[in-house]
C-alpha positions as CSV (number, residue, x, y, z in Angstrom):
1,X,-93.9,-31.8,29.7
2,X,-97.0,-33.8,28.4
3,X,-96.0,-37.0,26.5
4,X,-97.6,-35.5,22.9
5,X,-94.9,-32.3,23.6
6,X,-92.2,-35.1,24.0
7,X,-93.1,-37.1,20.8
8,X,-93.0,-33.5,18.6
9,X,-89.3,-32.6,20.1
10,X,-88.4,-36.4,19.4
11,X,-89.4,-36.7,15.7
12,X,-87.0,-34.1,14.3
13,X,-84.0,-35.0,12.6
14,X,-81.0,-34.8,13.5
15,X,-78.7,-34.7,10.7
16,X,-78.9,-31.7,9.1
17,X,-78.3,-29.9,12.8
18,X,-75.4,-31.6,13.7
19,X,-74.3,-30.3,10.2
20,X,-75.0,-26.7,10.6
21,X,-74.2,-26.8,14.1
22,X,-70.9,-27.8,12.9
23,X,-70.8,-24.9,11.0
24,X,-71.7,-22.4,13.0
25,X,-69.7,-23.2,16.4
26,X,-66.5,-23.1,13.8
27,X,-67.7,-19.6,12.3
28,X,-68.1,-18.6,16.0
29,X,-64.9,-19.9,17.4
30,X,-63.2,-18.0,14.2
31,X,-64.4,-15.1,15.3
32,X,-64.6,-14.8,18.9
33,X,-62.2,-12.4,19.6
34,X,-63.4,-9.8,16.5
35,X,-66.4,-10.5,18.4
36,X,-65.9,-9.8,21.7
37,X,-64.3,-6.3,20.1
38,X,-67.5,-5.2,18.7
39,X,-70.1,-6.5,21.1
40,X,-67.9,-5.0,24.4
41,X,-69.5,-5.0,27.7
42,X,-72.9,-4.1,26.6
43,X,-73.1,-6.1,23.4
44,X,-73.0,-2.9,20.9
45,X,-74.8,0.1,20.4
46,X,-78.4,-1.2,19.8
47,X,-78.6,-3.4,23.1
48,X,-76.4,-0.8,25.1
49,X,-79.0,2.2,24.7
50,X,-82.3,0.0,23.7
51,X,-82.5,-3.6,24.4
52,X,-80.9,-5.0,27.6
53,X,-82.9,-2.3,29.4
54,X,-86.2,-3.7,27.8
55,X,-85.3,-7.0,28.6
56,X,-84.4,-6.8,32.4
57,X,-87.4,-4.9,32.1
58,X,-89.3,-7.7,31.9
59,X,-87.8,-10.0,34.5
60,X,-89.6,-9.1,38.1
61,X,-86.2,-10.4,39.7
62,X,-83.6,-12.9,40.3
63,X,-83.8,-13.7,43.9
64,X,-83.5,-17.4,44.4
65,X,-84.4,-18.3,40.8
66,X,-82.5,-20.9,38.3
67,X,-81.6,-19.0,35.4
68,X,-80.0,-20.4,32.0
69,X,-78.9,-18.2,29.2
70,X,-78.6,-19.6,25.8
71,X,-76.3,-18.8,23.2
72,X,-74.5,-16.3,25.8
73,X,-71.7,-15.3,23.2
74,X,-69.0,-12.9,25.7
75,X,-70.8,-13.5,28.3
76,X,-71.7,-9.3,28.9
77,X,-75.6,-9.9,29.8
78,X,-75.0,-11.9,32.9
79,X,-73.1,-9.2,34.7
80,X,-75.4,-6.5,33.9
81,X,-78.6,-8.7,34.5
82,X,-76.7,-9.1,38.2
83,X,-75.7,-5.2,38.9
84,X,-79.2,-4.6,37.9
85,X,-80.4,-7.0,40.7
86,X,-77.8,-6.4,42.9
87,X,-78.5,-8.0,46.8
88,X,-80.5,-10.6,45.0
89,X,-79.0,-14.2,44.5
90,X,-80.2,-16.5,42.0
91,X,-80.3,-20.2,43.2
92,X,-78.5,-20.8,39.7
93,X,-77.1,-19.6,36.8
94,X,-75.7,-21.2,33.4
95,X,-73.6,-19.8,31.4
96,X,-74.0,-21.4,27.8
97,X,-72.7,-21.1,24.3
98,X,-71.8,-23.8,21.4
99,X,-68.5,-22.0,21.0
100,X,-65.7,-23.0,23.4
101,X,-64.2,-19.9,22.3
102,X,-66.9,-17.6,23.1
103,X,-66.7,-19.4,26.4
104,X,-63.3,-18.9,26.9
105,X,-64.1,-15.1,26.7
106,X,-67.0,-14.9,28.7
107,X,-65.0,-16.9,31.6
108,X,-62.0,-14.3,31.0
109,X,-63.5,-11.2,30.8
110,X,-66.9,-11.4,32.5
111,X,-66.1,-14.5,35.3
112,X,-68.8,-14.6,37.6
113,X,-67.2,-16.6,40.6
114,X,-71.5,-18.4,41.5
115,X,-72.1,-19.0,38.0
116,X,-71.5,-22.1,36.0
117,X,-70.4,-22.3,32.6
118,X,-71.3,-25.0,29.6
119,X,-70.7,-25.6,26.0
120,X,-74.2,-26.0,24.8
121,X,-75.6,-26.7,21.4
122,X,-79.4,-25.5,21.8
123,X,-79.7,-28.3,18.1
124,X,-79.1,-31.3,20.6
125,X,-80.7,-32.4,23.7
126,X,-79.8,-30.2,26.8
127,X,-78.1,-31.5,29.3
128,X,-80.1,-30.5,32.5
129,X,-83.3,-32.6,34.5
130,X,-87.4,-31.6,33.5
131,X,-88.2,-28.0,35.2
132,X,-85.0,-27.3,36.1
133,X,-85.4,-23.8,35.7
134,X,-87.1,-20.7,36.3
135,X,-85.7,-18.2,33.3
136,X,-84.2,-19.1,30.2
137,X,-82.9,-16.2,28.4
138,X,-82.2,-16.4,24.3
139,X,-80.8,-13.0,23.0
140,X,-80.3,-13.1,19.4
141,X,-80.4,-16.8,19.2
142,X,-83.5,-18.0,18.1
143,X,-82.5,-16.2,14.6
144,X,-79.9,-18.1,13.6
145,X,-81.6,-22.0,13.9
146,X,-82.9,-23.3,10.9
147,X,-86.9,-24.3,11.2
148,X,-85.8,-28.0,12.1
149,X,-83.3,-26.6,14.8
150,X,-85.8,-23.8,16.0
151,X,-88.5,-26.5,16.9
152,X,-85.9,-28.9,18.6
153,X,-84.3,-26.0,20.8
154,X,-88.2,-24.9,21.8
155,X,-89.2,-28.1,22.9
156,X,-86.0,-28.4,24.8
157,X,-86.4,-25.4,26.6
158,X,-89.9,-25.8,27.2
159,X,-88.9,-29.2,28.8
160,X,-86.2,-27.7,30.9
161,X,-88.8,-24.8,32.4
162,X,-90.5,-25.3,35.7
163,X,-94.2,-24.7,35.7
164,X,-95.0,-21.0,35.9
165,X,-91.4,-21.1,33.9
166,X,-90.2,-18.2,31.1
167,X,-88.1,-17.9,28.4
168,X,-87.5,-14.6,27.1
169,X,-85.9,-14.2,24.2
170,X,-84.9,-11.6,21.4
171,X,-84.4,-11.4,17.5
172,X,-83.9,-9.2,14.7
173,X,-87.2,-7.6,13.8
174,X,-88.6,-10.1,10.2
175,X,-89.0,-6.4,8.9
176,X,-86.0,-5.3,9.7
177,X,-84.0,-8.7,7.6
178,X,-86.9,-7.3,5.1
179,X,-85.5,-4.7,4.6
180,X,-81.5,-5.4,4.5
181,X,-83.0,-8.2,1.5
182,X,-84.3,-5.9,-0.5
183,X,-81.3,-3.6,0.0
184,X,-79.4,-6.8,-1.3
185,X,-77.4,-7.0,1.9
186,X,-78.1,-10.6,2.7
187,X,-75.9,-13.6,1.5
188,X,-76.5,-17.4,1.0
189,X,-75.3,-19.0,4.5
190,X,-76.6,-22.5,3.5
191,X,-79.1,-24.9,5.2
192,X,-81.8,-22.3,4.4
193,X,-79.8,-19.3,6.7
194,X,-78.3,-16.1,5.4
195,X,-75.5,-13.7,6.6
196,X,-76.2,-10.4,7.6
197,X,-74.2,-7.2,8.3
198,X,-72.7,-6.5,11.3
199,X,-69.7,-3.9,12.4
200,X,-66.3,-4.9,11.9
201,X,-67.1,-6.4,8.7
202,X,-68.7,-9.3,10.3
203,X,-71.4,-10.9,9.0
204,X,-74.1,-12.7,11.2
205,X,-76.0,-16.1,10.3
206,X,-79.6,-15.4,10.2
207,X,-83.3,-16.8,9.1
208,X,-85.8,-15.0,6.8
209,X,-88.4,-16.3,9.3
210,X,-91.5,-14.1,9.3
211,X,-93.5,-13.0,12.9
212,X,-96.2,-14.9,12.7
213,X,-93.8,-18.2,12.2
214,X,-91.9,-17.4,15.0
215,X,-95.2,-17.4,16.7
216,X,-96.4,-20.4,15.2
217,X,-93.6,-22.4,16.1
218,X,-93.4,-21.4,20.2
219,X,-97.0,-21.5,20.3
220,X,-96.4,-25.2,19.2
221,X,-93.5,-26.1,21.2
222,X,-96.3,-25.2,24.6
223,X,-95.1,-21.0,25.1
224,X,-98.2,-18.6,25.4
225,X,-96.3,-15.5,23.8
226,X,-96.3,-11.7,23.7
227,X,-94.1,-10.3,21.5
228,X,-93.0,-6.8,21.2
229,X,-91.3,-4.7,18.7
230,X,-88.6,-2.6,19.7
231,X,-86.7,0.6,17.5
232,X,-83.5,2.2,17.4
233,X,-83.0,5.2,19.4
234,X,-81.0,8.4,18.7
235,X,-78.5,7.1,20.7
236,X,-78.1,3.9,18.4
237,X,-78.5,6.4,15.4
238,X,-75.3,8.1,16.5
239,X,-73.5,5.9,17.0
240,X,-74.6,3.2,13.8
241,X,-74.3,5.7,10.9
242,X,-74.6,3.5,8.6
243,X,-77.7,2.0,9.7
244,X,-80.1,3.2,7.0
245,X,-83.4,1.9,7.4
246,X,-87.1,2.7,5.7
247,X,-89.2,5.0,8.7
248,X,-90.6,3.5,11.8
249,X,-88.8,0.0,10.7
250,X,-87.8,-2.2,14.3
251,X,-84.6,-3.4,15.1
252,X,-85.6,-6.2,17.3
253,X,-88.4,-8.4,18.3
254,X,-88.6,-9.3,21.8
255,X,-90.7,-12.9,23.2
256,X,-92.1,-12.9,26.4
257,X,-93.2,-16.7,26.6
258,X,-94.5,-18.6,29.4
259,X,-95.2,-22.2,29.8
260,X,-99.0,-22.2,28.8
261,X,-101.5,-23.4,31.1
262,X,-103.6,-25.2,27.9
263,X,-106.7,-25.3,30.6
264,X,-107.5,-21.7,29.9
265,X,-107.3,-19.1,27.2
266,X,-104.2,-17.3,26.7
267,X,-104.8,-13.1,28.1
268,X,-103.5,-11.1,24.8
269,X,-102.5,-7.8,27.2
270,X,-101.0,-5.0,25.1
271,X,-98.5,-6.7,22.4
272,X,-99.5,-9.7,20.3
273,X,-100.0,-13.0,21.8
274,X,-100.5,-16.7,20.7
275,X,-100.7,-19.6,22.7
């Protein structure tokens, strides 16, 4: 990482993480096993039909690659991401959450006997050497930082990618949390988040953080992006019924980012890009 990158990830704050990091590893721990109900082995209806297959989509393969997952909650992707690739063998793969709970499910229910397994606050400095890996994945993560948090757990990833290194990474669609807002669905979390529905009664910690801010802020942190939007199928129709959303609104936003080469212009194939 260039020494400018390394001054922006040092010059945020560290307080106010810590605090809502405190926060949410104890909402998560709380609810770790009502989780692990509704999420299953395919992390609900939406990613089931829709979204894992779009993001292992996007990954070539996993042969002799270092891969690190982020915020892994049960632990479900992992095992898919590996029958999807089956004969191939990553060098590595992490495991991480910032709930020990979540952990603790992830370990019970989804053990992979080659993979290692770490409490990891994405807030706070990661505990792994420069270019360490090859793939970091982030599904449904990046959503739930604050700004401050967002920036700090860029930079740290970007620090922790090899060269020719990608982190891809998934959120709810800004139109979609538009549009549970306006519905009046979305309550004060604090620290600038808000809660929104899930099943169960659960309710999720998440930013009102537009597109072009997420852009902004990867583009910053050295990512040349392409983002995607993705939508509900039938399938997810089905089986969400309460789901109600205005006509041809996403569910999800989905980053494609690689370490930018800042030598040359950033290619802007197909989705929108940034670098």
């Amino acid at each position: 990482m260039a020494d400018a990158d390394r001054l922006l990830c040092a010059s945020h704050p560290t307080r106010e993480r810590r605090i809502v990091a405190i926060t949410r590893i104890a909402y998560y721990d709380r609810i770790a096993k009502q989780w692990h109900r509704v999420t299953g082995h395919h992390g609900g209806a939406f990613k089931r039909y829709v979204l894992n297959d779009c993001l292992l989509g996007k990954i070539e393969g996993i042969a002799g690659r270092s891969i690190l997952e982020l915020g892994a909650g049960n632990g479900y992707f992992a095992p898919i991401m590996l029958r999807r690739f089956s004969g191939q063998q990553p060098a590595r793969l992490v495991i991480s959450d910032q709930s020990q709970a979540q952990l603790d499910t992830a370990q019970t229910t989804f053990f992979l006997q080659d993979a290692e397994y770490a409490q990891l606050d994405v807030q706070q400095t990661f505990p792994f050497a420069d270019a360490s890996f090859d793939l970091i994945l982030a599904i449904m993560l990046l959503n739930e930082l604050t700004n401050t948090a967002l920036r700090a757990a860029l930079c740290e990833s970007r620090r922790v990618l090899a060269p020719g290194g990608r982190l891809l990474a998934a959120v709810p669609h800004p139109a979609f949390i538009h549009a549970l807002a306006r519905k009046g669905a979305l309550t004060d979390f604090g620290h600038g988040l808000f809660t929104m529905p899930s099943a169960e009664g659960l309710r999720l910690p998440v930013s009102r953080r537009s597109e072009q801010m997420y852009l902004d802020t990867l583009g910053a942190s050295g990512f040349a992006v392409v983002a995607e939007p993705i939508s509900a199928d039938a399938k997810t129709l089905h089986a969400k019924p309460g789901l109600k959303l205005p006509h041809a609104t996403p569910l999800a936003l989905v980053f494609d980012c690689r370490v930018a080469d800042t030598s040359t212009p950033v290619p802007r194939p197909g989705g929108q890009s940034f670098s």
